[in-house]
KELUM-817398 format. One line per 5 residues: their letters; for each residue x, y, z of C-alpha. Coordinates in Angstrom, 2 decimals. Layout:
N
a	X Y Z | ...
//
This chain:
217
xxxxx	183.20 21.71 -14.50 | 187.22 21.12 -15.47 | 187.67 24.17 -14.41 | 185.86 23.56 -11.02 | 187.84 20.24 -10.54
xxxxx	190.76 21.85 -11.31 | 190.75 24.55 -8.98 | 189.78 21.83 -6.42 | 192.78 19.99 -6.82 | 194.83 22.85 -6.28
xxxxx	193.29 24.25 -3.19 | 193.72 21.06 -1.34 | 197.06 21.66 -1.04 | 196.96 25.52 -0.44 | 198.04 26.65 3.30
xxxxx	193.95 26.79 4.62 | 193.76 23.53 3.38 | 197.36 21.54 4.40 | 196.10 21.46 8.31 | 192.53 19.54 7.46
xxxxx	194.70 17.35 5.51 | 197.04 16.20 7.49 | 195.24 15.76 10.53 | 192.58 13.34 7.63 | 195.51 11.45 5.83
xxxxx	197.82 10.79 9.92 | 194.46 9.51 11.27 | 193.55 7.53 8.20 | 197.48 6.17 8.00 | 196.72 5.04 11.98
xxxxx	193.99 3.08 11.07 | 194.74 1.85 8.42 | 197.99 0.26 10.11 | 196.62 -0.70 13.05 | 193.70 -2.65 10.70
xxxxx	197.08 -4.10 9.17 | 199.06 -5.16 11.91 | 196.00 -6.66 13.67 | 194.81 -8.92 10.12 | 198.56 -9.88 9.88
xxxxx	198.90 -11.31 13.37 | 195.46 -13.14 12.72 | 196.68 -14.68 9.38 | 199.80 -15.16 10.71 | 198.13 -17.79 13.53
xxxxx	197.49 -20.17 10.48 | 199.89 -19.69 8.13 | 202.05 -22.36 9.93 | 200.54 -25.51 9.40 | 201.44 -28.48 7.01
xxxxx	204.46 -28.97 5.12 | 207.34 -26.24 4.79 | 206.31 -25.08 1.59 | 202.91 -25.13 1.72 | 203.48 -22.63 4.65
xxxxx	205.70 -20.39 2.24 | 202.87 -20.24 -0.43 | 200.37 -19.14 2.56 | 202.67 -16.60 3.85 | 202.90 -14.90 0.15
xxxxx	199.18 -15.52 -0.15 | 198.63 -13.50 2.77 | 201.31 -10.59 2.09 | 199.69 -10.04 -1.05 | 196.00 -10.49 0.40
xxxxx	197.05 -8.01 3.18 | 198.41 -5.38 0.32 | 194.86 -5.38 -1.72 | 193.05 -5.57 1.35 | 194.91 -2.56 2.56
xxxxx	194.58 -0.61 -1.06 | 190.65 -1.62 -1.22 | 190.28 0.01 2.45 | 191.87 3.03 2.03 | 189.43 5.39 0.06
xxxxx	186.36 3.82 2.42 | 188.93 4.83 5.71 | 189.50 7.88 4.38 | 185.80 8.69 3.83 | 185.36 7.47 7.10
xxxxx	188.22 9.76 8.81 | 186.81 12.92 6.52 | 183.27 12.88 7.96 | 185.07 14.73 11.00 | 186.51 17.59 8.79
xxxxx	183.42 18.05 6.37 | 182.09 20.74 7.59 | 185.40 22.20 7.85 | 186.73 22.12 4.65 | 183.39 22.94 2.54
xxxxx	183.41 26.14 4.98 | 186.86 27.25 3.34 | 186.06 26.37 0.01 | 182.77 28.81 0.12 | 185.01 31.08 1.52
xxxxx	187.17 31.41 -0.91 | 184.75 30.88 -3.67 | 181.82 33.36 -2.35 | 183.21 35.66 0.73 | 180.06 37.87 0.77
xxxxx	177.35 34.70 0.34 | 175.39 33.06 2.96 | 177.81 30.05 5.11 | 176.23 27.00 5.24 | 175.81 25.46 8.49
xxxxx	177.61 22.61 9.94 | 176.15 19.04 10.28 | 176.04 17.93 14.05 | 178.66 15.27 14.84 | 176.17 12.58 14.95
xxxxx	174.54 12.97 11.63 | 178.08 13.76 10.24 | 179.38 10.49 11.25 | 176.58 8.32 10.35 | 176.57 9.94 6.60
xxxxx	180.87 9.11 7.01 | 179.79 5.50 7.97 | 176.91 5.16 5.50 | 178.96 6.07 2.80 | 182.62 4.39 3.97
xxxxx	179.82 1.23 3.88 | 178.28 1.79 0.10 | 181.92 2.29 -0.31 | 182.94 -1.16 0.39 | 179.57 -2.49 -1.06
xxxxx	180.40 -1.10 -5.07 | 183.67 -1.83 -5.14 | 182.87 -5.53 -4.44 | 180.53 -5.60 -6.64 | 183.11 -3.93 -9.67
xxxxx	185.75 -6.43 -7.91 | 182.98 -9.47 -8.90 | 182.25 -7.99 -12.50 | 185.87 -7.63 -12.85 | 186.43 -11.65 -12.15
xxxxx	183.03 -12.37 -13.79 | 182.32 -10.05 -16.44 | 185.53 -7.87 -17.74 | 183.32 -4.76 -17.17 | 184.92 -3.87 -14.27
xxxxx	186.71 -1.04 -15.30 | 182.97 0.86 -17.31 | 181.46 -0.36 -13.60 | 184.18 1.06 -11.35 | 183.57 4.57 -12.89
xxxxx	179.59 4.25 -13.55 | 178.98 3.14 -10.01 | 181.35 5.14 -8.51 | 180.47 7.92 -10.27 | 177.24 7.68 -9.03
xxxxx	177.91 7.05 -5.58 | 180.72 10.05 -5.46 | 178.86 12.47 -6.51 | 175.40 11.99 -5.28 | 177.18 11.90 -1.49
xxxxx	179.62 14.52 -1.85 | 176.95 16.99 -3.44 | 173.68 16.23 -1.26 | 176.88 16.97 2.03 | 177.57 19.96 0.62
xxxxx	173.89 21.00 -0.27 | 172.77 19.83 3.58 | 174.95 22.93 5.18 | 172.38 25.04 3.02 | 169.12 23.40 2.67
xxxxx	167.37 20.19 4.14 | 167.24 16.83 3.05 | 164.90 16.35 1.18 | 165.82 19.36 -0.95 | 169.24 18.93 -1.31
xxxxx	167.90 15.42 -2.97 | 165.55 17.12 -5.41 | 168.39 19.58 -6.18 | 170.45 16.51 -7.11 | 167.52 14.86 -9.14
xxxxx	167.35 17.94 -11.20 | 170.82 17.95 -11.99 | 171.96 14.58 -11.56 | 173.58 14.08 -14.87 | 176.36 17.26 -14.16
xxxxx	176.82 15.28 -10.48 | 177.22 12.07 -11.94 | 180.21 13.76 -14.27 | 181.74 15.53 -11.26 | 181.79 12.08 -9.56
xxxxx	183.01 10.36 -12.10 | 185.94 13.03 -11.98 | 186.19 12.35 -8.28 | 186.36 8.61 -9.61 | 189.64 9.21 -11.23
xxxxx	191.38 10.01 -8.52 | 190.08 6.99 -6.61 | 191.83 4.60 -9.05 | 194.70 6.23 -8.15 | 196.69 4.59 -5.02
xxxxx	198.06 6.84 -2.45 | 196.17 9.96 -4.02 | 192.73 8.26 -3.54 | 193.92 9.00 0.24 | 192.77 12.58 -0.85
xxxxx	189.34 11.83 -1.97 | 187.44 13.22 0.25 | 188.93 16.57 0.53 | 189.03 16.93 -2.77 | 185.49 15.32 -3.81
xxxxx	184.33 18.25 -0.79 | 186.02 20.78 -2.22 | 185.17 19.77 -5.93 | 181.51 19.03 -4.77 | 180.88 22.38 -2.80
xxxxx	181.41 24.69 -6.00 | 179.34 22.37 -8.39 | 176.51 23.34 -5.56 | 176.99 26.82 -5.19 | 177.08 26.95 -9.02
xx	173.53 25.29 -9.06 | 172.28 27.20 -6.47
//
């Protein structure tokens, strides 16, 4: 499974690859600043009220709210952005990995999108809940990988299954191995924690994902 991850990693940035990720990571990067330039105005509107420096404090309250806000929404964005590509990038990776096996077939755009929104939303969910155990608990860090983990590599694999097999089977495939997933997405996981890399997630939990599939099947 190293091995697997490994030669993910290094495929995402191989020339197939480099177009798929930069159209993901410029349309992520527009969001993502647009979402920024919009909450700043908003915050902005009531920073200045009150007393000179009680309008200082706000306006550093609100820099650094707009900076975790903006780290936080990246991976979710991107996972968002990558539903578009999916397809696209699992069909290079098997490929490369298998030229003479059967190609999966792509998702429609409609079911592609909702899983992209479904997830980008569980997304959001678990990491406010390892933000609360974090503040709460100081188990944040086991929680961020175990729920994460979880939710990375149940996704990424029942995608890349769905291009071979239907739903409900690409689900029992992942019940009968869902110990190896849960390792690959705790691998994915890794890079998550990672700022600025975590921008790669998807492509690389897709790439990553797609061979731990074809090795099961």
């Amino acid at each position: 499974m190293i091995a697997d991850a490994l030669d993910a990693f290094a495929q995402i940035f191989s020339p197939p690859f480099r177009r798929v990720m930069w159209k993901s990571l410029g349309l992520t990067t527009a969001i993502l600043v647009l979402a920024g330039v919009a909450l700043d105005r908003l915050a902005l509107s009531y920073v200045h009220v009150g007393p000179a420096w009680l309008s200082a404090v706000l306006s550093v309250v609100v820099a650094l709210g707009l900076i975790v806000g903006m780290i936080f929404l990246a991976p979710p964005t991107a996972s968002l952005v990558a539903g578009f590509y999916l397809d696209e990038i699992a069909a290079i990776v098997e490929r490369a990995i298998d030229p003479a096996g059967a190609s999966g077939r792509p998702l429609p755009l409609g079911p592609s999108l909702a899983l992209g929104l479904r997830f980008a939303l569980l997304s959001i969910v678990v990491n406010v809940v390892v933000l609360a155990l974090t503040i709460f608990t100081g188990v944040g860090l086991a929680a961020f990988f175990v729920l994460n983990g979880y939710l990375l590599g149940r996704e990424y694999f029942e995608l890349a299954a769905m291009r071979h097999v239907s739903a409900s089977e690409a689900r029992a495939l992942f019940d009968h191995h869902r110990l190896e997933v849960f390792t690959a997405g705790a691998i994915v996981a890794v890079l998550v924690a990672v700022p600025v890399l975590n921008l790669l997630t998807p492509l690389f939990a897709t790439a990553f994902l797609t061979r731990v599939y074809k090795r099961f099947s």
